[in-house]
PDB file of N, CA, C and O in Angstrom, chain B, residues numbered from 101:
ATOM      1  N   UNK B 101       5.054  12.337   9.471  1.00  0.00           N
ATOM      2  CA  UNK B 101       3.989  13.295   9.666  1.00  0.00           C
ATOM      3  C   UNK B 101       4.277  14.046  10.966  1.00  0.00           C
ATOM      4  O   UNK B 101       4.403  13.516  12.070  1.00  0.00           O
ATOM      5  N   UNK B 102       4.378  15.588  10.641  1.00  0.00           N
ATOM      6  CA  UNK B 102       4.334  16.245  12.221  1.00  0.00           C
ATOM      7  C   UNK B 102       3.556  16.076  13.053  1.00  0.00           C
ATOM      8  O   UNK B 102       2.911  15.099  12.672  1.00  0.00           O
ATOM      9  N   UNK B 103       3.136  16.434  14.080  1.00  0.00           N
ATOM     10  CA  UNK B 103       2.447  16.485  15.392  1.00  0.00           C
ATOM     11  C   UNK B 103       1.435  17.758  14.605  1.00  0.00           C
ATOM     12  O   UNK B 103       0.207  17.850  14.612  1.00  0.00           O
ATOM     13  N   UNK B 104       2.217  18.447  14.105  1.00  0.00           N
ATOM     14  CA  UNK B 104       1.028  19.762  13.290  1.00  0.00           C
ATOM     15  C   UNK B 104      -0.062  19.027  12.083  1.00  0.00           C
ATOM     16  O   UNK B 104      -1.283  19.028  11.926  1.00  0.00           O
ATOM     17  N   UNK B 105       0.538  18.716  11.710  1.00  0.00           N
ATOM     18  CA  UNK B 105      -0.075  17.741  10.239  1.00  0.00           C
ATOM     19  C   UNK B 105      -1.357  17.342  10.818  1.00  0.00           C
ATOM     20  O   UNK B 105      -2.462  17.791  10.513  1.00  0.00           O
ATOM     21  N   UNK B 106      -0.919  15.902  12.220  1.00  0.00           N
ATOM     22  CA  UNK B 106      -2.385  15.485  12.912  1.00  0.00           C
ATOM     23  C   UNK B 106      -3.289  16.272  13.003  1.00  0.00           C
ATOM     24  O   UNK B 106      -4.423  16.169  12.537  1.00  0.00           O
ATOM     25  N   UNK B 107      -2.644  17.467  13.873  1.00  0.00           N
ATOM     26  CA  UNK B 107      -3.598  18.035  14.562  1.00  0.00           C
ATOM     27  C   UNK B 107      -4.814  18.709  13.720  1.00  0.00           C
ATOM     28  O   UNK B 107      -6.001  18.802  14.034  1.00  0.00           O
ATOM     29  N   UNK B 108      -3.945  19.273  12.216  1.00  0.00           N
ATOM     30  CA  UNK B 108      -4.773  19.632  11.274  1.00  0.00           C
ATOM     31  C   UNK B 108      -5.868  18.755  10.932  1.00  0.00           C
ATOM     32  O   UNK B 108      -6.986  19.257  10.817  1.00  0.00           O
ATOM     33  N   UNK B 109      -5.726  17.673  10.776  1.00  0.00           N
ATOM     34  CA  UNK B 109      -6.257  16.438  10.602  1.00  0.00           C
ATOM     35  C   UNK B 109      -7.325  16.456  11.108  1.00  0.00           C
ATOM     36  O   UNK B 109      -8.369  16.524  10.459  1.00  0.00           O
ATOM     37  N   UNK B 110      -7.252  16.390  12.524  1.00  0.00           N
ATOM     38  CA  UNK B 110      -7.929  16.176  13.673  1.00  0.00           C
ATOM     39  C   UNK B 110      -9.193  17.150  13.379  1.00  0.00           C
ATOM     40  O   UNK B 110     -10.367  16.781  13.404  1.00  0.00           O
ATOM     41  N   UNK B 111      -8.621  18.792  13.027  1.00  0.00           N
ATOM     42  CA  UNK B 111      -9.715  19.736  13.271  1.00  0.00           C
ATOM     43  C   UNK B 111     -10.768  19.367  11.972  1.00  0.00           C
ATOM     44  O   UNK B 111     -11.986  19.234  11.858  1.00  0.00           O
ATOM     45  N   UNK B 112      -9.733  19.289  11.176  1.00  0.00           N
ATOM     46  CA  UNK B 112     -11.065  19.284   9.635  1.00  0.00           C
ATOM     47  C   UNK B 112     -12.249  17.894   9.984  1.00  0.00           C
ATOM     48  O   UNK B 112     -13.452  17.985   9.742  1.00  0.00           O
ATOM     49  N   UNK B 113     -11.635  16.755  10.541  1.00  0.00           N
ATOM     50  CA  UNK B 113     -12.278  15.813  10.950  1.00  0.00           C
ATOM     51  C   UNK B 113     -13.711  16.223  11.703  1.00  0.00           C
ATOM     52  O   UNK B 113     -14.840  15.868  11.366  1.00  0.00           O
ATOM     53  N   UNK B 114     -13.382  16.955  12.660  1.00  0.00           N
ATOM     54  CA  UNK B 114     -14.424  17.358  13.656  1.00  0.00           C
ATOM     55  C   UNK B 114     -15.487  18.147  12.919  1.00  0.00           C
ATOM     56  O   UNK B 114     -16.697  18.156  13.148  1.00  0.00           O
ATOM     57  N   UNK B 115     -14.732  18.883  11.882  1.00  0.00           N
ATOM     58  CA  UNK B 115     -16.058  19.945  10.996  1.00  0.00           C
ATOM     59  C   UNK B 115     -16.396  19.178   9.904  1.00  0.00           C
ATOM     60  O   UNK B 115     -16.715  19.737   8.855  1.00  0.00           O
ATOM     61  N   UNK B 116     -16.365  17.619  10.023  1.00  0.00           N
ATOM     62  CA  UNK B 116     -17.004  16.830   8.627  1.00  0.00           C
ATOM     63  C   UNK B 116     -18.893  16.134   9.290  1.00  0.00           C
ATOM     64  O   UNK B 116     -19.189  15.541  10.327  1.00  0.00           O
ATOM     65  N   UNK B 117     -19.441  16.422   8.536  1.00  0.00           N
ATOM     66  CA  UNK B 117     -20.628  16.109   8.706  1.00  0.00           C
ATOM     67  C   UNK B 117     -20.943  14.022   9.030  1.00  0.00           C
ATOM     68  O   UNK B 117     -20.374  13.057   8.521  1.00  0.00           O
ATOM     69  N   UNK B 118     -21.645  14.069   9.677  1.00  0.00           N
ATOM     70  CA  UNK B 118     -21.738  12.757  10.818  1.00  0.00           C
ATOM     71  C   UNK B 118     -21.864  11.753   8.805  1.00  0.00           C
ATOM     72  O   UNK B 118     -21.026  10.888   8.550  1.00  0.00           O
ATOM     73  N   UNK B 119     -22.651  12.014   8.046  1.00  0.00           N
ATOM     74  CA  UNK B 119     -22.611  11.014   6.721  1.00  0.00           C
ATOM     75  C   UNK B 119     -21.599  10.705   6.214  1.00  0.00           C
ATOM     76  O   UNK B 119     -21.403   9.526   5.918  1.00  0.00           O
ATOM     77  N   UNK B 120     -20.516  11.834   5.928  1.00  0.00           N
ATOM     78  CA  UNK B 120     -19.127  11.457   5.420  1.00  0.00           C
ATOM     79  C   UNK B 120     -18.333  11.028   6.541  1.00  0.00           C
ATOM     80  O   UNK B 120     -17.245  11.600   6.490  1.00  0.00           O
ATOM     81  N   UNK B 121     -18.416  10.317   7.458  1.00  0.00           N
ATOM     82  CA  UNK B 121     -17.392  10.088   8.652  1.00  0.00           C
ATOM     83  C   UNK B 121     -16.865   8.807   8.183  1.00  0.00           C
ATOM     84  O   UNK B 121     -15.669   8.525   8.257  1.00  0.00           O
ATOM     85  N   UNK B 122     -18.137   7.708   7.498  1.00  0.00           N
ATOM     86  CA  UNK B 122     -18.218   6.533   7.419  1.00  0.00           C
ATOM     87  C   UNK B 122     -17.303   6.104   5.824  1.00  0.00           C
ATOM     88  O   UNK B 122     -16.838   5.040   5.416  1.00  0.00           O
ATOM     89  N   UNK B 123     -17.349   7.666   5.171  1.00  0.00           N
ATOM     90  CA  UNK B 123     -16.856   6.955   3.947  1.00  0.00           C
ATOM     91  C   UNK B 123     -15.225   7.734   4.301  1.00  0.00           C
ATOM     92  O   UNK B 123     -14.149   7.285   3.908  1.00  0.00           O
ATOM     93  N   UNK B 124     -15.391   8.803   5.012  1.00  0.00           N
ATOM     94  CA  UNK B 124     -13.459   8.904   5.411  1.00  0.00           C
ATOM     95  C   UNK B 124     -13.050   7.650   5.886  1.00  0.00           C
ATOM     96  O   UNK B 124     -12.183   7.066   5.237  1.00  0.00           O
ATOM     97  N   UNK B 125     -13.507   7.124   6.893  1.00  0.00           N
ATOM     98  CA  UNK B 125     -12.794   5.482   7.282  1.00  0.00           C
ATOM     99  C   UNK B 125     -12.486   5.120   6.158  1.00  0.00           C
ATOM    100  O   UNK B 125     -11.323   5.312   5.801  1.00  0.00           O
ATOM    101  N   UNK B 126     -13.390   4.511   5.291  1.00  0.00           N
ATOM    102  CA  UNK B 126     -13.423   3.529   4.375  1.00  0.00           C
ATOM    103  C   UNK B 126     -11.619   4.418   3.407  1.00  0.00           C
ATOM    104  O   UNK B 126     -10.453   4.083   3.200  1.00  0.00           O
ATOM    105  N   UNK B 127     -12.364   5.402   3.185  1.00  0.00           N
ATOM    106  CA  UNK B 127     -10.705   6.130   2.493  1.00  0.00           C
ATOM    107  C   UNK B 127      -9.165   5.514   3.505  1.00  0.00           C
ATOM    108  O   UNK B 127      -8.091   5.097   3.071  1.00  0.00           O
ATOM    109  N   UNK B 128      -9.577   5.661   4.765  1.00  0.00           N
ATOM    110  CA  UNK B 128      -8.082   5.603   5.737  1.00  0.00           C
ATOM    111  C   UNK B 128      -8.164   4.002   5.376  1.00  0.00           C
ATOM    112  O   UNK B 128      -7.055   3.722   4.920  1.00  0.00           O
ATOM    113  N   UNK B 129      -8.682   3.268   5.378  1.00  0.00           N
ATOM    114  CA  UNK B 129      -8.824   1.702   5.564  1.00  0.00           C
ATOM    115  C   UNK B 129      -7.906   1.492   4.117  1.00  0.00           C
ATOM    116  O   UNK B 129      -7.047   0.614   4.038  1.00  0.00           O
ATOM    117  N   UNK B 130      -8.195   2.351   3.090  1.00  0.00           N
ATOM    118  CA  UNK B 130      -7.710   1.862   1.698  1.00  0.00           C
ATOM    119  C   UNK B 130      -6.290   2.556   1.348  1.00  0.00           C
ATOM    120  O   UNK B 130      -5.447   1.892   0.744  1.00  0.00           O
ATOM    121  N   UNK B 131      -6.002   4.013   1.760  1.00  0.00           N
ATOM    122  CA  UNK B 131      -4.479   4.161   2.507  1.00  0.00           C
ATOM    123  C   UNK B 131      -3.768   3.033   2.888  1.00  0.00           C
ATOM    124  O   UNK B 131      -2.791   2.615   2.266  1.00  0.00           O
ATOM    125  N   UNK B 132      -4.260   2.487   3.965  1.00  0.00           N
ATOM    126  CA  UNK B 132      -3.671   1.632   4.838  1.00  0.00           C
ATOM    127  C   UNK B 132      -3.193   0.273   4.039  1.00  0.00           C
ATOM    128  O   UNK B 132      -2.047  -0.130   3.836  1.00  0.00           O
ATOM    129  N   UNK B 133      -4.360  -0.253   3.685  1.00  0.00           N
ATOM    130  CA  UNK B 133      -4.487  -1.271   2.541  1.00  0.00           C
ATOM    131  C   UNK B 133      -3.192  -1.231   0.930  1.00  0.00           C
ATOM    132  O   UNK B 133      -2.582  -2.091   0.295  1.00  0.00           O
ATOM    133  N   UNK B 134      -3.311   0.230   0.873  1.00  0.00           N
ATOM    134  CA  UNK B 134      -2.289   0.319   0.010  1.00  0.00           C
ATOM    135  C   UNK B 134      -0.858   0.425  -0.003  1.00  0.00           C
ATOM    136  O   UNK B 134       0.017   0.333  -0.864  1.00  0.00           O
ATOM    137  N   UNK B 135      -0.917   0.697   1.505  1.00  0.00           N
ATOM    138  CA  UNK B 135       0.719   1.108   1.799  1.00  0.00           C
ATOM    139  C   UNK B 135       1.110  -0.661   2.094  1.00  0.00           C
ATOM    140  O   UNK B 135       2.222  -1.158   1.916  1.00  0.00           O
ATOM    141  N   UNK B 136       0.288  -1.148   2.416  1.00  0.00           N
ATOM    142  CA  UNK B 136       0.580  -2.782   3.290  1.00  0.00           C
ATOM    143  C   UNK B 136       1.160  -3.266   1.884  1.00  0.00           C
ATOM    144  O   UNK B 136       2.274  -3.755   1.699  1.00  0.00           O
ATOM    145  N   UNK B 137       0.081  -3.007   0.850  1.00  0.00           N
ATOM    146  CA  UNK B 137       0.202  -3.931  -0.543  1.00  0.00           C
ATOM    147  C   UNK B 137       1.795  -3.595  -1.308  1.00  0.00           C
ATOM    148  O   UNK B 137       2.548  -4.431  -1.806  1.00  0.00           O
ATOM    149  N   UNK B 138       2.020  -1.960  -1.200  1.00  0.00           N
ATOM    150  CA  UNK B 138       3.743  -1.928  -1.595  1.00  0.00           C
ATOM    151  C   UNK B 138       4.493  -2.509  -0.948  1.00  0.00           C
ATOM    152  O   UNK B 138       5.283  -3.244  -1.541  1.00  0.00           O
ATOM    153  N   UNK B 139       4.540  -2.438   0.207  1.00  0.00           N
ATOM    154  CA  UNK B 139       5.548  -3.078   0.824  1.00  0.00           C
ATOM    155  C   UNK B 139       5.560  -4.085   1.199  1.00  0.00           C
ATOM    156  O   UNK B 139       6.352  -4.516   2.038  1.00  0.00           O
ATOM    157  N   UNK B 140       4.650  -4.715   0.641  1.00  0.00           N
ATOM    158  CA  UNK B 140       4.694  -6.253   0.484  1.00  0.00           C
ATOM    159  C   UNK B 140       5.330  -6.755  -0.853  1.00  0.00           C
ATOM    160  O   UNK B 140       6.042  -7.748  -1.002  1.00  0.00           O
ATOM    161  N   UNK B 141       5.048  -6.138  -1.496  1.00  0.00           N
ATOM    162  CA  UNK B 141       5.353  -6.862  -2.907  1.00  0.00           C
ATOM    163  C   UNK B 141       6.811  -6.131  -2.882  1.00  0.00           C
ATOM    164  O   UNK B 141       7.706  -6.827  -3.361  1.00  0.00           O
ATOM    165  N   UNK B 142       7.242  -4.708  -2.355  1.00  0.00           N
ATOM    166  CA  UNK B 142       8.492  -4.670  -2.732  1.00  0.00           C
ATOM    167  C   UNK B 142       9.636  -5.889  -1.949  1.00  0.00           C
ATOM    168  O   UNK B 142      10.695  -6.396  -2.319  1.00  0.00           O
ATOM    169  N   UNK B 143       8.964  -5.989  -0.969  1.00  0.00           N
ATOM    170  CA  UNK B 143       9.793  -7.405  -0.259  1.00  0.00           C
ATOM    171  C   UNK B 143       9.953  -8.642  -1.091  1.00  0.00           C
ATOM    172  O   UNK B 143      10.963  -9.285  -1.374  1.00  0.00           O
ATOM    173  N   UNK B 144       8.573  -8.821  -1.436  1.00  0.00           N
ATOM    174  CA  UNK B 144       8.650  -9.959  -2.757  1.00  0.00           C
ATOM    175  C   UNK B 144       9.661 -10.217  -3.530  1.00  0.00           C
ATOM    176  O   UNK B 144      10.382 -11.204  -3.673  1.00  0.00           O
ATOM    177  N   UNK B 145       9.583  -8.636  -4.267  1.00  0.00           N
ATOM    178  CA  UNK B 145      10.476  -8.798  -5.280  1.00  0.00           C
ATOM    179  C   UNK B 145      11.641  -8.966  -4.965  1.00  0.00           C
ATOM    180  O   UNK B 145      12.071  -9.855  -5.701  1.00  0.00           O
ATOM    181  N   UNK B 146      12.336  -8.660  -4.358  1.00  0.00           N
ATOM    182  CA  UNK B 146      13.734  -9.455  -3.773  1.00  0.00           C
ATOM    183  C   UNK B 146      14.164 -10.915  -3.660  1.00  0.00           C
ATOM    184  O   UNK B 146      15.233 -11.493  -3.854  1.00  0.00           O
ATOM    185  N   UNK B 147      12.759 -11.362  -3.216  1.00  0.00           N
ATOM    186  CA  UNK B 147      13.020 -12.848  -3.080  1.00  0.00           C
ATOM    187  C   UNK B 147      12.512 -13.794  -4.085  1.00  0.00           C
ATOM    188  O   UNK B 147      12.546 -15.019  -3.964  1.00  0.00           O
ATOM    189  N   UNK B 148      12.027 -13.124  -5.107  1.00  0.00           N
ATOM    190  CA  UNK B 148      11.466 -14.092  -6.411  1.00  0.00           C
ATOM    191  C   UNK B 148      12.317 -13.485  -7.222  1.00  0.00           C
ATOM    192  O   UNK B 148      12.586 -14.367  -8.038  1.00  0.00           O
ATOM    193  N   UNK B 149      13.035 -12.340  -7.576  1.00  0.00           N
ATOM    194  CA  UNK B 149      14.107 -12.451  -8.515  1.00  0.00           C
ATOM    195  C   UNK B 149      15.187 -12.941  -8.673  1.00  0.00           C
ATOM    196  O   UNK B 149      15.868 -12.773  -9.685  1.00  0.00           O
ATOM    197  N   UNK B 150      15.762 -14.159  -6.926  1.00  0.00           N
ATOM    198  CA  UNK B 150      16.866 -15.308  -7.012  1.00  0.00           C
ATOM    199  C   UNK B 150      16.255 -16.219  -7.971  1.00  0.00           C
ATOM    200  O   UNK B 150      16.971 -16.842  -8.755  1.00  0.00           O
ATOM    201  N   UNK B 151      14.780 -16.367  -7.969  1.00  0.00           N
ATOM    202  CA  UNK B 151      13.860 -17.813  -9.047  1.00  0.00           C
ATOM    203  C   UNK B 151      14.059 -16.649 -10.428  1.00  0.00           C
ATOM    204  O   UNK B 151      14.743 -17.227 -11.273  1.00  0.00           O
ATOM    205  N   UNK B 152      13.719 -15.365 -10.861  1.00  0.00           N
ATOM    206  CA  UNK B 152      13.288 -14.886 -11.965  1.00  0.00           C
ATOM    207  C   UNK B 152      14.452 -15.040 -12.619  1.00  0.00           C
ATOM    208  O   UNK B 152      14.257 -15.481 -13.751  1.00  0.00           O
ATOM    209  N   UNK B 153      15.822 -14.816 -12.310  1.00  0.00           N
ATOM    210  CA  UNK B 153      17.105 -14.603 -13.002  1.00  0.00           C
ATOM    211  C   UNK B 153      18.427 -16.032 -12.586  1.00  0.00           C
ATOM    212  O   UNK B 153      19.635 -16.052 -12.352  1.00  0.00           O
ATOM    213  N   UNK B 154      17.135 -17.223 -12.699  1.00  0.00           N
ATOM    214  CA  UNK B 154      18.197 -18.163 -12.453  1.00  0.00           C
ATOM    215  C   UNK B 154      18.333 -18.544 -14.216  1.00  0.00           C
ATOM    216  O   UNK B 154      17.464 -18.397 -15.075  1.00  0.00           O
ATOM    217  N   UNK B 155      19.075 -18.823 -14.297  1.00  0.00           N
ATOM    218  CA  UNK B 155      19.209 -19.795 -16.063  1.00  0.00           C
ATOM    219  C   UNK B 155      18.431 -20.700 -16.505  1.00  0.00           C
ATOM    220  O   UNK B 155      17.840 -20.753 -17.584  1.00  0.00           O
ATOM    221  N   UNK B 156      18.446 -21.557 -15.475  1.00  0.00           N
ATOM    222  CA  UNK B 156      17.266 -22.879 -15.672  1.00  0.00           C
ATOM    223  C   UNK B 156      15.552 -22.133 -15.709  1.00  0.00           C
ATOM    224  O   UNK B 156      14.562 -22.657 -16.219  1.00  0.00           O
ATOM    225  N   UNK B 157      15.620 -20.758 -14.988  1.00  0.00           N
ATOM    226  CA  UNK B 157      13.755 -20.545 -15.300  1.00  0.00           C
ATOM    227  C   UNK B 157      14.249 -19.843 -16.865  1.00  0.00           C
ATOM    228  O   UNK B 157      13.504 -20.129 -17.803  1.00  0.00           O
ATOM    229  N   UNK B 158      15.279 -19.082 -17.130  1.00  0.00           N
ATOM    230  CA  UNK B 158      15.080 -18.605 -18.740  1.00  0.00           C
ATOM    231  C   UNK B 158      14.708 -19.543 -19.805  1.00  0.00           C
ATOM    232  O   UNK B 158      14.038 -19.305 -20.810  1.00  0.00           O
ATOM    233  N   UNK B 159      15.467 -21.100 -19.275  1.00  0.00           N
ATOM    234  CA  UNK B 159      15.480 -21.828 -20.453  1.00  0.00           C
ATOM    235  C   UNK B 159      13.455 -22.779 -20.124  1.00  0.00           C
ATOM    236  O   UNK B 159      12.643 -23.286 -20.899  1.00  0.00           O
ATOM    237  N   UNK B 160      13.465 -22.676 -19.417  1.00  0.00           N
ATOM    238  CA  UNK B 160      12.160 -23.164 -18.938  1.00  0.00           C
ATOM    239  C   UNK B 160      11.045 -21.918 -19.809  1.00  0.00           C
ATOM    240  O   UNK B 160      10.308 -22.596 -20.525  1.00  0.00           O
ATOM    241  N   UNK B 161      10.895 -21.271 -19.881  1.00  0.00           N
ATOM    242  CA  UNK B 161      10.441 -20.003 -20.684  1.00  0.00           C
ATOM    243  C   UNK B 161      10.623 -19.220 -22.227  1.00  0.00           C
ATOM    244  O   UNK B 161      10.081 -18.307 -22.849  1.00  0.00           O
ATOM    245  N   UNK B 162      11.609 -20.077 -22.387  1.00  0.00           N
ATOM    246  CA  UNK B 162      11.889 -19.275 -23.963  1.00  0.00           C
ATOM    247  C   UNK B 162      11.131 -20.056 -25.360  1.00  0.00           C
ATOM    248  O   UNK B 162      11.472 -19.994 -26.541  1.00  0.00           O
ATOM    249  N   UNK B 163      10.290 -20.599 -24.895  1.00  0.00           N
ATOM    250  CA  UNK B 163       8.976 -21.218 -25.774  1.00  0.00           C
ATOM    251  C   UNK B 163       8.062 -20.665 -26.105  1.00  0.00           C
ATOM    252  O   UNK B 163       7.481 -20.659 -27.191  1.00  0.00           O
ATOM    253  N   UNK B 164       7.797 -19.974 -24.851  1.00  0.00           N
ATOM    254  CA  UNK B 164       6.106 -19.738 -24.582  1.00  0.00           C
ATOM    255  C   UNK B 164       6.387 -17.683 -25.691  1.00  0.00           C
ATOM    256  O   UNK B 164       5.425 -16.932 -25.852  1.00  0.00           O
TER     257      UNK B 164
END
């Protein structure tokens, strides 16, 4: 994000009425929340597909 981007940010912020201030947080909080949740799970997946693509979990699975 530029230094311009913020600043835009910044101004529309200031011309939002004092009621919607509380539900923009709640929006940035769930941004935030969402970016945490990809890049969590894309880390995941790296380290549970040594267990997903071993032989012994295929044969453990080909029942169900």
């Amino acid at each position: 994000m530029t230094k311009y981007t913020k600043e835009l940010i910044f101004e529309q912020i200031e011309g939002i009425p004092e009621d919607y201030l509380e539900e923009l947080l709640e929006f940035i909080a769930f941004l935030r929340f969402r970016k945490e949740k990809r890049e969590t799970h894309l880390a995941s997946q790296a380290t549970l597909a040594k267990d997903w693509l071993d032989p012994q979990e295929d044969q453990a699975w080909q029942n169900l």
